[in-house]
N, CA, C and O of each residue as an XYZ file, in Angstrom:
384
protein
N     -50.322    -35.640    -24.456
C     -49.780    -34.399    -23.952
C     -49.685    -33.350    -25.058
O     -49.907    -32.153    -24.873
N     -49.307    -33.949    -26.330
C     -48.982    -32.808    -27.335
C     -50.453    -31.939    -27.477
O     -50.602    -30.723    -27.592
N     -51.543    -33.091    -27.424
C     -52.778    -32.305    -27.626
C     -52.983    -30.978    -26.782
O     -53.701    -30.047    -27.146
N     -52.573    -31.002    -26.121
C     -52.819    -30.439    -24.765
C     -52.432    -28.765    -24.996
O     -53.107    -27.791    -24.663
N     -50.932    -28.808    -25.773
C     -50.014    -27.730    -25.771
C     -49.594    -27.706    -26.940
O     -49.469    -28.583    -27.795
N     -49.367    -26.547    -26.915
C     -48.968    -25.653    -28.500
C     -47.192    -25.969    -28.349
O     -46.655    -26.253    -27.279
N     -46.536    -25.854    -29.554
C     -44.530    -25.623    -28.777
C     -44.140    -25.284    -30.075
O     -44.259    -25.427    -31.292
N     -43.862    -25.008    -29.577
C     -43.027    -22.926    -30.369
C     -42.317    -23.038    -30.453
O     -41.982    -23.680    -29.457
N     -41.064    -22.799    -31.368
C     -40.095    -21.863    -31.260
C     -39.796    -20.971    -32.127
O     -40.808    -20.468    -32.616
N     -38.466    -20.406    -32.675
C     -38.116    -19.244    -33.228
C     -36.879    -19.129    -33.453
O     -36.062    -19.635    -32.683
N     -36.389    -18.218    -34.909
C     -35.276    -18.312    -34.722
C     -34.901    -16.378    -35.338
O     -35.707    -15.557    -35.775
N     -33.417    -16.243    -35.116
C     -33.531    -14.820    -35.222
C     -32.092    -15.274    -36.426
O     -31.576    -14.242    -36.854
N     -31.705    -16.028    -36.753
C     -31.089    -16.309    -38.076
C     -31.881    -15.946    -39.261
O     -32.990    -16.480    -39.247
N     -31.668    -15.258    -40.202
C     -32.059    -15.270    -41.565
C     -31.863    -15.564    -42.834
O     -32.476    -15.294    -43.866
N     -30.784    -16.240    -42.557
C     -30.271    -17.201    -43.749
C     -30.632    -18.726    -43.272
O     -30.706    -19.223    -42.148
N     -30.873    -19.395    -44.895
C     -31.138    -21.077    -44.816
C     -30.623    -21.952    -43.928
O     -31.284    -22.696    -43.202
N     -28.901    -21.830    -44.003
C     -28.646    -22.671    -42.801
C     -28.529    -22.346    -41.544
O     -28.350    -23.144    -40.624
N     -28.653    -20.802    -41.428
C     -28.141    -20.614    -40.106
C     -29.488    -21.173    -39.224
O     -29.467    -21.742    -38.132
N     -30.720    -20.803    -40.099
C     -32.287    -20.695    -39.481
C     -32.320    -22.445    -39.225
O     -32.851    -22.819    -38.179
N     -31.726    -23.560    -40.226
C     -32.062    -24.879    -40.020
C     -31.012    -25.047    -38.996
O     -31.451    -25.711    -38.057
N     -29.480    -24.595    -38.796
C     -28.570    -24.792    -37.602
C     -29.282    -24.545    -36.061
O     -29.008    -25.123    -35.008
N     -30.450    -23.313    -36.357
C     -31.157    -22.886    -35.581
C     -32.091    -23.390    -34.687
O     -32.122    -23.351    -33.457
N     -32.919    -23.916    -35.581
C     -34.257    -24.916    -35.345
C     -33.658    -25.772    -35.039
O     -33.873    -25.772    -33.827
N     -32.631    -27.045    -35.337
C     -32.036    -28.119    -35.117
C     -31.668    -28.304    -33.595
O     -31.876    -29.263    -32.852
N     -30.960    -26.897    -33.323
C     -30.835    -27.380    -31.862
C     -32.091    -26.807    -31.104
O     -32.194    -27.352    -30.005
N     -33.000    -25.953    -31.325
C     -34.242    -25.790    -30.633
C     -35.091    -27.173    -30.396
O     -35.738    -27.421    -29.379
N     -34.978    -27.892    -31.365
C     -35.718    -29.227    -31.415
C     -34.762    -30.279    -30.498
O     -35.296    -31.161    -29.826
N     -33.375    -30.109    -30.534
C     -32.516    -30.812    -29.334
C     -32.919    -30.586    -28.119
O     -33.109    -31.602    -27.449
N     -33.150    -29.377    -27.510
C     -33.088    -28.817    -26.382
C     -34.771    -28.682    -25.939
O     -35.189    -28.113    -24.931
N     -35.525    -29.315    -26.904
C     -37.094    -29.588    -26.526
C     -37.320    -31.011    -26.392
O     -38.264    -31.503    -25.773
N     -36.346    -31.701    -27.044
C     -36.498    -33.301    -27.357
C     -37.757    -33.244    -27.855
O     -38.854    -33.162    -27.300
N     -37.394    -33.306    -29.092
C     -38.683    -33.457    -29.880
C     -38.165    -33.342    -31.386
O     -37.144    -32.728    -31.695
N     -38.947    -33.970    -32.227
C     -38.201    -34.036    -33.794
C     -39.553    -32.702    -34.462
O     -39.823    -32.375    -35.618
N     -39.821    -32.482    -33.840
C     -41.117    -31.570    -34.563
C     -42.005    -30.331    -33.207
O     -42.022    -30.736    -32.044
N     -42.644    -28.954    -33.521
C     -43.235    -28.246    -33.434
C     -43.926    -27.784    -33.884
O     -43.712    -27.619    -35.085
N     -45.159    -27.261    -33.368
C     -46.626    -27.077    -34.141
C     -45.885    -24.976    -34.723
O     -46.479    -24.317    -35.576
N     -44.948    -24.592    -34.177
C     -45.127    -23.116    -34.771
C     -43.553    -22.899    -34.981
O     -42.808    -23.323    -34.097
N     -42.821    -22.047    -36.479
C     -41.568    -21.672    -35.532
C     -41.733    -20.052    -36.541
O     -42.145    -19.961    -37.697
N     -41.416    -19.305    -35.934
C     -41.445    -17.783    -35.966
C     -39.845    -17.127    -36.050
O     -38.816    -17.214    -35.381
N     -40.412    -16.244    -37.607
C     -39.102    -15.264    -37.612
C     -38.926    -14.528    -36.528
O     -39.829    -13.695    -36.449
N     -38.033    -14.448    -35.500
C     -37.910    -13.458    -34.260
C     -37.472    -12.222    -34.705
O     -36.834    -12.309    -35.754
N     -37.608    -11.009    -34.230
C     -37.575     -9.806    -33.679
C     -37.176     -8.829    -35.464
O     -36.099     -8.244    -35.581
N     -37.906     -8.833    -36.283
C     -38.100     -8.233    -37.061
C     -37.620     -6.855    -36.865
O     -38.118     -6.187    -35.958
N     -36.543     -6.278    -37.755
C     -35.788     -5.441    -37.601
C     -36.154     -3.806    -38.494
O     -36.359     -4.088    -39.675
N     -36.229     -2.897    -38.354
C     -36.338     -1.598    -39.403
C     -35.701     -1.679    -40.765
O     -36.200     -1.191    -41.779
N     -34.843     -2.171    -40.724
C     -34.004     -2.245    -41.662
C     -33.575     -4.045    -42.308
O     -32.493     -4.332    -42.821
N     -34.477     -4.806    -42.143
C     -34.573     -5.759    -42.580
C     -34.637     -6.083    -44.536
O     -35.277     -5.365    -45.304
N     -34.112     -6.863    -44.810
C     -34.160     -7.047    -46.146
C     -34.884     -8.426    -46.787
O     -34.478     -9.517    -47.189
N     -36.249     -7.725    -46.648
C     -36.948     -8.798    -47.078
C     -36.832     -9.363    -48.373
O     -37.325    -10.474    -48.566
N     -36.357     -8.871    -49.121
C     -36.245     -9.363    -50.726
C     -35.503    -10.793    -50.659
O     -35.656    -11.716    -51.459
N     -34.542    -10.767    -49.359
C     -33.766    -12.170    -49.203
C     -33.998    -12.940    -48.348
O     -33.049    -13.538    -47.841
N     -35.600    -13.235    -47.809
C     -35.879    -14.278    -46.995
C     -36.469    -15.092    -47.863
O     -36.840    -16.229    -47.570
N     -36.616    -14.467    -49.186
C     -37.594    -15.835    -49.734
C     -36.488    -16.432    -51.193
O     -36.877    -17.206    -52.068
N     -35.034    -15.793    -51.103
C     -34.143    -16.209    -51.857
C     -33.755    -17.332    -51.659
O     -34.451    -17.731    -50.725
N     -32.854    -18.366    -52.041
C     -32.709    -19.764    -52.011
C     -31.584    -19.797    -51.069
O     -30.789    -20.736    -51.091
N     -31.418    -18.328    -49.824
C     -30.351    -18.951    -48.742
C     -31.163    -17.842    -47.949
O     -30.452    -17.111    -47.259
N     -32.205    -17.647    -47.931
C     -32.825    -17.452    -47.007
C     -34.097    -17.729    -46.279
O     -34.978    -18.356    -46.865
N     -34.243    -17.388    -45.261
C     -35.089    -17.679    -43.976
C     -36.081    -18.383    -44.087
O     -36.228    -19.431    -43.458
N     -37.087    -17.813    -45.076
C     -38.386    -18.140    -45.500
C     -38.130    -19.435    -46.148
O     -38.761    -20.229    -45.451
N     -37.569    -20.077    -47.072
C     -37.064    -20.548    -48.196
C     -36.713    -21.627    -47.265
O     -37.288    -22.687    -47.508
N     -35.647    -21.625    -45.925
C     -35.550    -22.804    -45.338
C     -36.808    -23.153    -44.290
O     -36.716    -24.280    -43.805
N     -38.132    -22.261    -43.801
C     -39.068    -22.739    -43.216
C     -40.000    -23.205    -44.167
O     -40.989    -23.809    -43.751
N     -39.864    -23.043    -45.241
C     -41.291    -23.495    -46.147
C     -40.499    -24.656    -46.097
O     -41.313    -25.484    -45.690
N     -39.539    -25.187    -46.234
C     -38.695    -26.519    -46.385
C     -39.175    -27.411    -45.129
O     -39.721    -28.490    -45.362
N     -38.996    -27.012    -43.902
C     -39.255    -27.659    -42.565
C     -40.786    -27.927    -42.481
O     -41.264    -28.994    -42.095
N     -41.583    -26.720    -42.931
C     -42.793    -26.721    -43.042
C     -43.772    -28.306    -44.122
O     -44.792    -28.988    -44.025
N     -42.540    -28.140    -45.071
C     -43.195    -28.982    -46.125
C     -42.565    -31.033    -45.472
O     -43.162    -32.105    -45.570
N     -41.138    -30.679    -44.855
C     -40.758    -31.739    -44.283
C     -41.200    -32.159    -42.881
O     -40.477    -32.833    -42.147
N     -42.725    -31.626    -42.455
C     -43.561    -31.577    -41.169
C     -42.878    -31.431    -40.284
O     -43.291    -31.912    -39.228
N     -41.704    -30.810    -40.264
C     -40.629    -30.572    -38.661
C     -41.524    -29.114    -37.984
O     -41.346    -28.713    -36.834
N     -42.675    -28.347    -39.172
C     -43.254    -27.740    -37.969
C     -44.566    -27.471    -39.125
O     -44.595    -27.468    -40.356
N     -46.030    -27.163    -37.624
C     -47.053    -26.963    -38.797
C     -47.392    -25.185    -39.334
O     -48.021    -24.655    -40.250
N     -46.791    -24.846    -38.485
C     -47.140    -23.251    -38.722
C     -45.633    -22.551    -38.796
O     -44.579    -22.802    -38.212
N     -46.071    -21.429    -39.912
C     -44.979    -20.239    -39.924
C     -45.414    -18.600    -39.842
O     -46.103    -17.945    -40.624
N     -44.636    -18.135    -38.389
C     -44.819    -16.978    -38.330
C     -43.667    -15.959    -38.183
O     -42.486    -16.180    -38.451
N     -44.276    -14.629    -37.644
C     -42.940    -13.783    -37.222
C     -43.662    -13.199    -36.147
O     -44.876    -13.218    -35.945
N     -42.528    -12.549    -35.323
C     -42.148    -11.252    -34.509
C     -41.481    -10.021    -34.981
O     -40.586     -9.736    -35.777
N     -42.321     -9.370    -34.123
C     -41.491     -7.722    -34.185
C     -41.233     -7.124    -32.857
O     -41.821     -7.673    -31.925
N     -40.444     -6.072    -32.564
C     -40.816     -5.369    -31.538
C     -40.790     -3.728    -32.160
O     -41.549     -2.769    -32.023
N     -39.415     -3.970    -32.960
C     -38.575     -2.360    -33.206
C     -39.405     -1.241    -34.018
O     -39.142     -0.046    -33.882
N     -40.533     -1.756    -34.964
C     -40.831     -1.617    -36.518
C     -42.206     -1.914    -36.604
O     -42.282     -3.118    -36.852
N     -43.289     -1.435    -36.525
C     -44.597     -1.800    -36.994
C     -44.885     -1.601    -38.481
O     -45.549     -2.374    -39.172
N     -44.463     -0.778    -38.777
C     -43.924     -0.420    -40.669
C     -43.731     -1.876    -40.833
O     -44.586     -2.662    -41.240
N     -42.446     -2.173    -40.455
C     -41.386     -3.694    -41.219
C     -42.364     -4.233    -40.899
O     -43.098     -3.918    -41.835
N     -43.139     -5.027    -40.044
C     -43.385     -6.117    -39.258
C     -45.023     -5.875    -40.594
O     -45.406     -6.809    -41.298
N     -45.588     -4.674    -40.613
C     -46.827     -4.760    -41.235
C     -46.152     -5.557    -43.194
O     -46.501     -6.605    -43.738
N     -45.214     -4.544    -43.658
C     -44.653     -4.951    -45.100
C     -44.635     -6.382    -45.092
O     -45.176     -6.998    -46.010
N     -43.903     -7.144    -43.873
C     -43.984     -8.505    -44.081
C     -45.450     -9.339    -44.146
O     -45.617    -10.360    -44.812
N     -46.055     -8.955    -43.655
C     -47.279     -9.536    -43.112
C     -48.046     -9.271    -44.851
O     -48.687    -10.168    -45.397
N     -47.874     -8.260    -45.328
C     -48.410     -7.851    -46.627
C     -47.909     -8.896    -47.927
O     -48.472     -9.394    -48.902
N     -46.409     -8.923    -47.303
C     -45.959     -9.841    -48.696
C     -45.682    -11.038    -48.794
O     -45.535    -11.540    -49.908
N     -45.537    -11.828    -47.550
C     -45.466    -12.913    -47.748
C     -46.816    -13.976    -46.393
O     -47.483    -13.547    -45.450
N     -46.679    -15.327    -46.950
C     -48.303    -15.773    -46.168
C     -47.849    -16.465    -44.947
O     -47.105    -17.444    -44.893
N     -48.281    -15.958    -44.181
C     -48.007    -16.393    -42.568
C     -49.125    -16.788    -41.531
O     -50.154    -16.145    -41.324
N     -48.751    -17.937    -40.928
C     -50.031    -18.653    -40.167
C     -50.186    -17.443    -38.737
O     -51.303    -17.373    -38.224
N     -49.307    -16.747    -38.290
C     -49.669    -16.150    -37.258
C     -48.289    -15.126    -37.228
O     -48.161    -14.289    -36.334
């Protein structure tokens, strides 16, 4: 079945634990210990990227999940900001 389907999720936390408090129960509520994607949600104008890749933030706890195979891909969302959403895409490496 997994072959079959992609499973996603996302989290709109941007700090380390809130994003692993995050994912933890996304993976409860899928029953499943793992997902092939999980995505920064809804990328903001005023976002402060300098602290997703700090050691209590966002990025910092998906490269962690990423490296502990709880998922194979890391991406983001935007809606608000094509500016923000492009800066990120520029500075840091994202599967989608």
């Amino acid at each position: 079945m997994r072959r079959q389907h992609t499973v996603a999720t996302k989290t709109g936390d941007r700090t380390h634990d809130g994003t692993l408090r995050s994912i933890e129960a996304s993976l409860k509520r899928l029953r499943t210990d793992r997902v092939d994607l999980i995505q920064i949600h809804g990328i903001s104008p005023t976002e402060d990227l300098d602290a997703w890749e700090k050691p209590g933030g966002v990025l910092t706890a998906l490269r962690k999940l990423r490296d502990q195979k709880v998922t194979r891909f890391i991406g983001l969302t935007g809606h608000d900001s094509a500016a923000r959403l492009r800066e990120a895409i520029e500075r840091f490496e994202f599967d989608t």
